[in-house]
C-alpha positions as CSV (number, residue, x, y, z in Angstrom):
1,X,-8.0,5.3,-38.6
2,X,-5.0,6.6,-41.1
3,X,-5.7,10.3,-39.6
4,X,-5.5,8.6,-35.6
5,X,-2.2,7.0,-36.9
6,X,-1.1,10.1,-38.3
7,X,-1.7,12.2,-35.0
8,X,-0.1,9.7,-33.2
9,X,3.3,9.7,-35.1
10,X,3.4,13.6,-35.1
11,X,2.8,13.6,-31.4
12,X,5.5,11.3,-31.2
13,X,7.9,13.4,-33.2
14,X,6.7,16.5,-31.8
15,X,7.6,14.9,-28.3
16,X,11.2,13.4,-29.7
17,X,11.7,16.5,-30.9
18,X,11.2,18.5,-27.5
19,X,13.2,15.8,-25.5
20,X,15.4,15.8,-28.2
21,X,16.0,19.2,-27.8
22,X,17.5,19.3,-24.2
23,X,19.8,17.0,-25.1
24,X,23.8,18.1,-24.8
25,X,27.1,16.8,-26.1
26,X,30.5,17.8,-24.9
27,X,33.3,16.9,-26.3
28,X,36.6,17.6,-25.3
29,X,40.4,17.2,-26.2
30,X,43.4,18.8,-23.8
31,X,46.7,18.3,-25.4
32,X,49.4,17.0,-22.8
33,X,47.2,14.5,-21.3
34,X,46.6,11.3,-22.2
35,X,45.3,9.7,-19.3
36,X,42.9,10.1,-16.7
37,X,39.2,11.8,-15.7
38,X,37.6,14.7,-16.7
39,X,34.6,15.7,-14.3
40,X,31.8,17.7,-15.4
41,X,29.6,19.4,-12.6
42,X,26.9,21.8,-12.8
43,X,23.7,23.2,-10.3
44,X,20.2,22.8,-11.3
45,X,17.2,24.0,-9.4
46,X,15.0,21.6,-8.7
47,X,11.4,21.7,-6.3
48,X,12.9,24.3,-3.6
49,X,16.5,23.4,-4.3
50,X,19.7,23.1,-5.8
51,X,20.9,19.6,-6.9
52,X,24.6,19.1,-7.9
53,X,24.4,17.1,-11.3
54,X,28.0,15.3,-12.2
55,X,29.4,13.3,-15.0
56,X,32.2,12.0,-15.6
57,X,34.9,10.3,-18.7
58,X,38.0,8.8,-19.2
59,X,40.0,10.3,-20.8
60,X,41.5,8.4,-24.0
61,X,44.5,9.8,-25.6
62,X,43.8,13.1,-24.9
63,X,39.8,13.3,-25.7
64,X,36.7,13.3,-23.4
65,X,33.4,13.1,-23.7
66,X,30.0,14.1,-22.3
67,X,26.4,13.1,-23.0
68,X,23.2,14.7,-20.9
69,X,19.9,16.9,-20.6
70,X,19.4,20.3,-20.0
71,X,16.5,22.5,-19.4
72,X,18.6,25.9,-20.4
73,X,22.2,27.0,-20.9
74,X,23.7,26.6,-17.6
75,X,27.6,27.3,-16.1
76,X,29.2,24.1,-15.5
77,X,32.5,23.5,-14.0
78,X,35.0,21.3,-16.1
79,X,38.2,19.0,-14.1
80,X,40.8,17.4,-15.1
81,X,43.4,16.5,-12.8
82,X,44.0,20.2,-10.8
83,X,43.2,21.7,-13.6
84,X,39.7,23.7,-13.5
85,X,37.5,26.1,-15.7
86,X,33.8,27.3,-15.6
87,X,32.5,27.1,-19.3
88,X,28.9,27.9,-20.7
89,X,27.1,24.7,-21.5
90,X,23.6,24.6,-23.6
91,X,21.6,22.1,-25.3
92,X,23.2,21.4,-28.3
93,X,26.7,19.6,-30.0
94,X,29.9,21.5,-28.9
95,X,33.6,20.9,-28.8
96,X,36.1,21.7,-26.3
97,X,40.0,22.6,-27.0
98,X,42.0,23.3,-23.6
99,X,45.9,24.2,-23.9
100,X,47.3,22.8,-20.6
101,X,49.7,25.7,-20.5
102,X,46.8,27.9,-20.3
103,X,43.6,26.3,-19.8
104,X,41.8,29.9,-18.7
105,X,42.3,30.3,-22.7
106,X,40.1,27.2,-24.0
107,X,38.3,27.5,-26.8
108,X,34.5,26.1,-26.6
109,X,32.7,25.6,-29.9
110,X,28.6,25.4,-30.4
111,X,27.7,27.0,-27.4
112,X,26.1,30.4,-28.3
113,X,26.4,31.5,-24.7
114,X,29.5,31.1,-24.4
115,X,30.4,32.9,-26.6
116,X,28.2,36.3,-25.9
117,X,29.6,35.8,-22.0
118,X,32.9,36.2,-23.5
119,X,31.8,38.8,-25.6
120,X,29.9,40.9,-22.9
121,X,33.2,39.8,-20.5
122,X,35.6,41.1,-22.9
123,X,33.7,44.9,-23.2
124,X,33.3,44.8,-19.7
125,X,37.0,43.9,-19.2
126,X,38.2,46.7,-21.0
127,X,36.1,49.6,-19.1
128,X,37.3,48.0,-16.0
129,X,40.4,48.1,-17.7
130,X,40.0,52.1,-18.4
131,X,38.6,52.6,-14.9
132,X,41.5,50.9,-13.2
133,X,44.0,53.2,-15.2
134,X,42.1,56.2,-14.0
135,X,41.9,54.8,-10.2
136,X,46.1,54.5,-10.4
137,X,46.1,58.1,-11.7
138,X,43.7,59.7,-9.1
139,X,45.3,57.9,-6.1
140,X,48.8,59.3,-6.8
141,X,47.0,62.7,-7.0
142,X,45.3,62.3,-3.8
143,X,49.3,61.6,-2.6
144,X,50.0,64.4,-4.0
145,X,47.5,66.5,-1.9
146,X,47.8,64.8,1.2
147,X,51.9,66.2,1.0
148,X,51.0,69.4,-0.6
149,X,49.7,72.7,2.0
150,X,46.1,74.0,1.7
151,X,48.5,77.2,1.1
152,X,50.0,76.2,-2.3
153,X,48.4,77.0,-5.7
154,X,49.1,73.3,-6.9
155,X,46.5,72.1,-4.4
156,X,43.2,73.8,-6.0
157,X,44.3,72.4,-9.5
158,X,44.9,68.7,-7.8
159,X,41.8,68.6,-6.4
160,X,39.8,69.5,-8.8
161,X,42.2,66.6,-11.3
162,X,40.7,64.4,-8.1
163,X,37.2,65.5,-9.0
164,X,37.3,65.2,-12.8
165,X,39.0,61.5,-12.2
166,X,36.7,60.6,-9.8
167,X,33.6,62.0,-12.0
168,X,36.0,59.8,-14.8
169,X,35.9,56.7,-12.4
170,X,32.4,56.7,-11.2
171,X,30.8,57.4,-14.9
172,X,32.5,54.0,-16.4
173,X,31.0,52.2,-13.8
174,X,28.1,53.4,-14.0
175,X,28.5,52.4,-17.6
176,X,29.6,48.9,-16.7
177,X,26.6,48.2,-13.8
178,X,24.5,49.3,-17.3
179,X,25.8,47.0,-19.5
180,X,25.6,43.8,-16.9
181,X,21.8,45.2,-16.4
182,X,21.0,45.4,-20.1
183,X,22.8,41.8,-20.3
184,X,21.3,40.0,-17.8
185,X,17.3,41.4,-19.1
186,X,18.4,40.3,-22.2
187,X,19.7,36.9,-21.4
């Protein structure tokens, strides 16, 4: 009888443990704002499709919060008032910071994916970055040649600075669609 007792309170832990697990808390603080509603909304897949799931919470002197369930991290869409930001959201305890004067810049605590999206998103930022740069440089060449006669002995040398840019160009993105590969197997 003891042993039956004991497998029935580890099966009950084991099983508090798991729904446990999926459980989420949000919570939030935007300085400027004292008042009003923060919505939370994010897509799960569900049978054959998507279901919108949405919570909401006053907000009380400046803080929100945010209790639910999630099967896996997820990208959930945060509003208050007209402001609006996409964070990372995963089963576990994380805090929110949002500057009103530049809520893109919020800072999102206990969410591990968050923070390798912003990691990945900040290496991919600066090749596309590097890429950009090198766009600007080979489109005022191609000016360049477009003005400039087949006959004079710039136009050789600016085509082939096309080229080399191009070549340039097309090898960081190749870079970049490896990277968001690699990142997406991994994750």
């Amino acid at each position: 009888m003891k042993r039956f007792i004991s497998f029935i309170a580890f099966v009950f832990f084991v099983a508090h443990s798991i729904a446990a697990s999926d459980r989420f808390s949000l919570n939030g603080k935007m300085d400027s704002i004292t008042s009003g509603t923060a919505i939370l909304t994010y897509k799960v897949f569900t049978g054959n499709q998507f279901k919108t799931q949405e919570y909401s919470s006053e907000i009380k002197q400046g803080q929100f919060q945010f209790k639910g369930e999630l099967k896996e991290p997820i990208d959930a869409q945060l509003k208050i008032g007209t402001t609006k930001i996409t964070l990372y959201i995963e089963s576990s305890k994380m805090e929110l910071f949002i500057l009103t004067s530049n809520p893109n810049k919020y800072i999102l605590k206990g969410s591990n994916i968050q923070r390798e999206v912003e990691l990945y998103l900040q290496d991919s930022k600066k090749l596309v970055g590097e890429s950009a740069i090198i766009n600007d440089q080979r489109q005022k060449i191609d000016q360049q040649i477009e003005t400039t006669p087949n006959s004079d002995p710039n136009y050789n040398k600016q085509l082939e600075k096309s080229r080399i840019l191009s070549f340039q160009s097309d090898s960081i993105f190749a870079l970049v669609v490896k990277k968001r590969i690699a990142y997406i197997k991994s994750h």
